[in-house]
Backbone bond lengths (Angstrom), bond angles and torsions (degrees), N, CA, C in turn:
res aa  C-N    CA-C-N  psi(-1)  N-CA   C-N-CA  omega(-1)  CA-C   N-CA-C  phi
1 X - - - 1.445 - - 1.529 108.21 -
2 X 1.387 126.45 113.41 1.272 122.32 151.30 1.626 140.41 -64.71
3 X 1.234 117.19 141.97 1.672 105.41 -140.25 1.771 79.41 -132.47
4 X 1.819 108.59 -17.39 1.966 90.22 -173.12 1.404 104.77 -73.31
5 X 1.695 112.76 139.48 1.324 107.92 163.74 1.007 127.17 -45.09
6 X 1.599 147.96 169.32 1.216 139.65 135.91 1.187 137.66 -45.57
7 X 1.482 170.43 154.58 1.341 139.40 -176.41 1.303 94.70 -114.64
8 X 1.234 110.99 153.68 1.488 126.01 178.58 1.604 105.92 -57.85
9 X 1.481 116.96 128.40 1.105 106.92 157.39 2.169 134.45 -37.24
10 X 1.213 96.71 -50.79 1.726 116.92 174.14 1.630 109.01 -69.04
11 X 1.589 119.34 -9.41 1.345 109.44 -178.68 1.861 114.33 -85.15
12 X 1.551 96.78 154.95 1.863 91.98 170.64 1.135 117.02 -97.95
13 X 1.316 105.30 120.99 1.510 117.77 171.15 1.175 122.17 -100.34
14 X 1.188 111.55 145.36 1.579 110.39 -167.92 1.986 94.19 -95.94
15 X 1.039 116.84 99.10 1.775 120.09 -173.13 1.559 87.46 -77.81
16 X 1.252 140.25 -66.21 1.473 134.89 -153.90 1.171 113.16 -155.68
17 X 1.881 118.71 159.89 1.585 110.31 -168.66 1.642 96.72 -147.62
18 X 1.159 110.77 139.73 1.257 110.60 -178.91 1.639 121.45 157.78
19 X 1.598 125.93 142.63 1.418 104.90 167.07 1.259 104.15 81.59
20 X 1.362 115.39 5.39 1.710 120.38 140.18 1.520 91.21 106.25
21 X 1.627 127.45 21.37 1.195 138.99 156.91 1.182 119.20 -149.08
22 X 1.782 112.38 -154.00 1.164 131.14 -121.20 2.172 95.97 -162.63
23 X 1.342 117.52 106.07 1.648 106.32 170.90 1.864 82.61 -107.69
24 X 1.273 104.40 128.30 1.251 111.40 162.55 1.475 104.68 -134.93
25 X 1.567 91.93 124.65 1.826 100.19 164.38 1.871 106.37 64.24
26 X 1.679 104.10 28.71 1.028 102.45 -178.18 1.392 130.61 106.79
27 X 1.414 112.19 -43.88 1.460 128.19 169.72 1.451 133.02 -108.20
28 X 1.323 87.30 154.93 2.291 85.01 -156.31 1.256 80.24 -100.36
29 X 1.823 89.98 136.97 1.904 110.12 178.59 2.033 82.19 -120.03
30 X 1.239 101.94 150.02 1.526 116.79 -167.21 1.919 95.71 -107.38
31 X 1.265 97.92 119.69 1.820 85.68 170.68 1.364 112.84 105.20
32 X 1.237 133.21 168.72 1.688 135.66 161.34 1.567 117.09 -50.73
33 X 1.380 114.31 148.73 1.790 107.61 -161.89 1.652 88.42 -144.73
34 X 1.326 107.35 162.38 1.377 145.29 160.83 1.467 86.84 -92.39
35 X 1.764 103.03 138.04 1.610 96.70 166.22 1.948 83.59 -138.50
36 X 1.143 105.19 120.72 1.816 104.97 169.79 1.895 93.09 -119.99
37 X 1.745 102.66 162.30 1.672 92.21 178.44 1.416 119.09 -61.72
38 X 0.947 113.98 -16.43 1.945 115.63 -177.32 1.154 129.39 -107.65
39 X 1.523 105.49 15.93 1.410 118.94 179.02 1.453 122.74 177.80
40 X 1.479 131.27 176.28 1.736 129.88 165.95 1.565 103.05 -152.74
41 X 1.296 101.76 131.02 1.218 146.20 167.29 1.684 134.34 -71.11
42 X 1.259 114.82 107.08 1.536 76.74 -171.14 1.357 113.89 -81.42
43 X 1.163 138.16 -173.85 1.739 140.29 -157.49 1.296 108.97 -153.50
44 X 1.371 128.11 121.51 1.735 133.52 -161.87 1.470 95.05 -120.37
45 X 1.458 102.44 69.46 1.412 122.29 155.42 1.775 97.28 -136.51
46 X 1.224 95.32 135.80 1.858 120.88 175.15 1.700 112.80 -108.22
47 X 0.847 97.68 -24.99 1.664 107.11 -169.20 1.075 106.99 -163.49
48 X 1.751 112.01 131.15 1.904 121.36 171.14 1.269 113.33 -49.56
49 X 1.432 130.26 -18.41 1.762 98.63 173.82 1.337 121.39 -80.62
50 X 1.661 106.35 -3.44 1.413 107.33 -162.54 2.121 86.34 -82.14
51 X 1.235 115.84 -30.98 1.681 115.68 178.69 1.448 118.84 -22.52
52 X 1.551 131.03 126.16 1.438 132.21 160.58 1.582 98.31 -140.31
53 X 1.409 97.94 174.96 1.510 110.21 -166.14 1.819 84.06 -79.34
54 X 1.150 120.43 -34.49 1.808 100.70 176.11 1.307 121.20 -45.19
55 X 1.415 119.02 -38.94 1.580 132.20 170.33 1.101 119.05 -39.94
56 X 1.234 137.51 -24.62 1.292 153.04 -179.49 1.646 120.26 -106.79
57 X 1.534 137.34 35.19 1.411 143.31 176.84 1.340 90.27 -68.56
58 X 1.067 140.59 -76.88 1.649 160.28 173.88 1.368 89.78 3.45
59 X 1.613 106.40 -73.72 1.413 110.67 -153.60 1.850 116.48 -69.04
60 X 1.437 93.95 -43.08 1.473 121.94 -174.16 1.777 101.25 -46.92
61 X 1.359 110.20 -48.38 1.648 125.61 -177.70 1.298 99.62 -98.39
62 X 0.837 141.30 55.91 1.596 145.58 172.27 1.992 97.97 -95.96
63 X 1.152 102.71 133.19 1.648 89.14 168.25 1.545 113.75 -148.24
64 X 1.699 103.33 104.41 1.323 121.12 71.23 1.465 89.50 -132.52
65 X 1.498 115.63 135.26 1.618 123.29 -154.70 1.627 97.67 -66.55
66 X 1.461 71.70 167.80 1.642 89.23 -168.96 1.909 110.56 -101.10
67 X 1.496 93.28 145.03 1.969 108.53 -154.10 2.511 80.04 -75.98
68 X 0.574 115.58 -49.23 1.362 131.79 -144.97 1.995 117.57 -132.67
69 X 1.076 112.11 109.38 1.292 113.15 -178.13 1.338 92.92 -111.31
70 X 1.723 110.29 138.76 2.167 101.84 170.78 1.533 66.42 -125.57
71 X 1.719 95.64 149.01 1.468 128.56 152.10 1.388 108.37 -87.00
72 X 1.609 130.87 134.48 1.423 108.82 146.68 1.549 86.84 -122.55
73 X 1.866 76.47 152.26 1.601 96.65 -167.00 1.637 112.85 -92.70
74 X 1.534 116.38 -5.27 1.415 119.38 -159.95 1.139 106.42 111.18
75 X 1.210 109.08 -146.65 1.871 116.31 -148.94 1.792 99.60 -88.50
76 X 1.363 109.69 -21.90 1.712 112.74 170.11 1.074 114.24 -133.10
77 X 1.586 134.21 157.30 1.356 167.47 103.26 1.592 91.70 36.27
78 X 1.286 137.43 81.50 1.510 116.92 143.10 0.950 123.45 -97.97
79 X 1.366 142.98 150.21 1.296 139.59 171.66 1.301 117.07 -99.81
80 X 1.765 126.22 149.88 1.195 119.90 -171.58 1.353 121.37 -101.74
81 X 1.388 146.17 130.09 1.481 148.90 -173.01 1.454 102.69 -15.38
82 X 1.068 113.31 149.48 1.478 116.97 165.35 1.379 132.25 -49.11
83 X 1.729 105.43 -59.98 1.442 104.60 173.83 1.425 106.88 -66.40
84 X 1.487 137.39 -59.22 1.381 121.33 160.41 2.024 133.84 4.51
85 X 0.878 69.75 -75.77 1.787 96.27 167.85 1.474 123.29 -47.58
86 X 2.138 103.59 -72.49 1.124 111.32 153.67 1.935 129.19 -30.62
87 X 1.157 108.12 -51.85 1.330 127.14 -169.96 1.499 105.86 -51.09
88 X 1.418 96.88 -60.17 1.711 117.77 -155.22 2.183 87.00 -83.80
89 X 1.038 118.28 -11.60 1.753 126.96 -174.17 1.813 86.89 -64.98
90 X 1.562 108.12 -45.27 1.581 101.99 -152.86 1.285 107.49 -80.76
91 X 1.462 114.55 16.77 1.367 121.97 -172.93 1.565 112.65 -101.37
92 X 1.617 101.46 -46.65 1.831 112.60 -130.51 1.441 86.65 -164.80
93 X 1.060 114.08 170.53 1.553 135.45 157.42 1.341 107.55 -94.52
94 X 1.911 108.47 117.96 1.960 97.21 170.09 0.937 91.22 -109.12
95 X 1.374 99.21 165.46 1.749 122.20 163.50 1.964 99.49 -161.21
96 X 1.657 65.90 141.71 1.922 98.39 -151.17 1.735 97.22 -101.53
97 X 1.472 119.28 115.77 1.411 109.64 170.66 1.460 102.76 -154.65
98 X 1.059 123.41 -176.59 1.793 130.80 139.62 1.219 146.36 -28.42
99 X 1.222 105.60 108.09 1.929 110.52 -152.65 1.373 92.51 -42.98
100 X 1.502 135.00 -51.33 1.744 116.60 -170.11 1.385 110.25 -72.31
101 X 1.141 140.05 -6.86 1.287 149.01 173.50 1.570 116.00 -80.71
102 X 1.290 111.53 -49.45 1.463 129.03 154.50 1.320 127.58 -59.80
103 X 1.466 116.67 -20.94 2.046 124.04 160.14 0.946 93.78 -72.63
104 X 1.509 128.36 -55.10 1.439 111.38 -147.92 1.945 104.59 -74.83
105 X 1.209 94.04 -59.32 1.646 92.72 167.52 1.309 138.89 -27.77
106 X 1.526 93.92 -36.56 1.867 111.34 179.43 1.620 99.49 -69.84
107 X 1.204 129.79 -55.34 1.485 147.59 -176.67 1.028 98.29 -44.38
108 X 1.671 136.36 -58.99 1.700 136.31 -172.50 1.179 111.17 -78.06
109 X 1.684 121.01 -32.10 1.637 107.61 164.59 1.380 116.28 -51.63
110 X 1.452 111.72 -60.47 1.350 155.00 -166.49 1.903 104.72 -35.35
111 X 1.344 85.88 -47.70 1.789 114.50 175.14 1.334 113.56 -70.72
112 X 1.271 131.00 -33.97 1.315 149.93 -151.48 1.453 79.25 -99.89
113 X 1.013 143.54 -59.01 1.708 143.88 -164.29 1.830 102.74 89.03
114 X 1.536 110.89 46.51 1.680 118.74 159.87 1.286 102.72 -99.54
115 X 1.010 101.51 164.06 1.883 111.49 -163.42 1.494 88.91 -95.56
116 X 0.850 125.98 90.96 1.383 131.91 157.10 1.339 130.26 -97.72
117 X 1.563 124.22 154.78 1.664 116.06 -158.73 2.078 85.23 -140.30
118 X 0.856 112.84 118.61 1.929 104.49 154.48 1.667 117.55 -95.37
119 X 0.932 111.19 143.41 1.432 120.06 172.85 1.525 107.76 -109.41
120 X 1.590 112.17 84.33 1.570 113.67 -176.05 1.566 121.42 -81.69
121 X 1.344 117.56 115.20 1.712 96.81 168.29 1.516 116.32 -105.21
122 X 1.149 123.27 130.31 1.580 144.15 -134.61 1.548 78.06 -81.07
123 X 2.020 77.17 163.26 1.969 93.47 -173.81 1.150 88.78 -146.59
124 X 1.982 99.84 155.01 1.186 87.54 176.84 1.163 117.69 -100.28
């Protein structure tokens, strides 16, 4: 018995990551991305230290807000400053991991129909 939803035709899926992007829903976005279900963004972060809670207006004003933001940080585990974190906490739920860890995650929220947003920074 298959139990995965179907995905909406109109939703973004993150299909594959790599090579300093992003094919979502079919089309190659070049660089770090905003991924929300109804759209992608591109995102002018290269690397997690460059991350602050400013990096995130997009998400913060998203409407109808978003349940869940995942960071992936790239190929490892960074974590984001405290107040950073704190800040973006009074918003959303984050959770901080590995950009391929963070596609795949986005896809099972994504499936679930929670408003979820990833903040991917591309690998190569």
């Amino acid at each position: 018995m298959d139990i995965t939803p179907a995905p909406s035709p109109d939703q973004m899926r993150v299909e594959a990551y790599g090579n300093g992007g992003f094919r979502i829903t079919g089309t190659r976005h070049e660089g770090s991305v905003l991924v929300f279900p109804d759209r992608v963004a591109p995102w002018a972060v290269a690397s997690p230290t460059e991350i602050t809670a400013d990096d995130f207006a997009a998400v913060i004003e998203c409407a109808p807000p978003v349940e869940v933001l995942l960071i992936g940080t790239g190929t490892t585990v960074r974590r984001l400053r405290a107040v950073d974190r704190a800040a973006l906490e009074k918003c959303f739920g984050v959770d901080v991991m590995t950009t391929g860890a963070a596609c795949r995650t986005y896809n099972v929220l994504l499936a679930e129909d929670r408003r979820v947003a990833a903040a991917l920074i591309a690998v190569d």
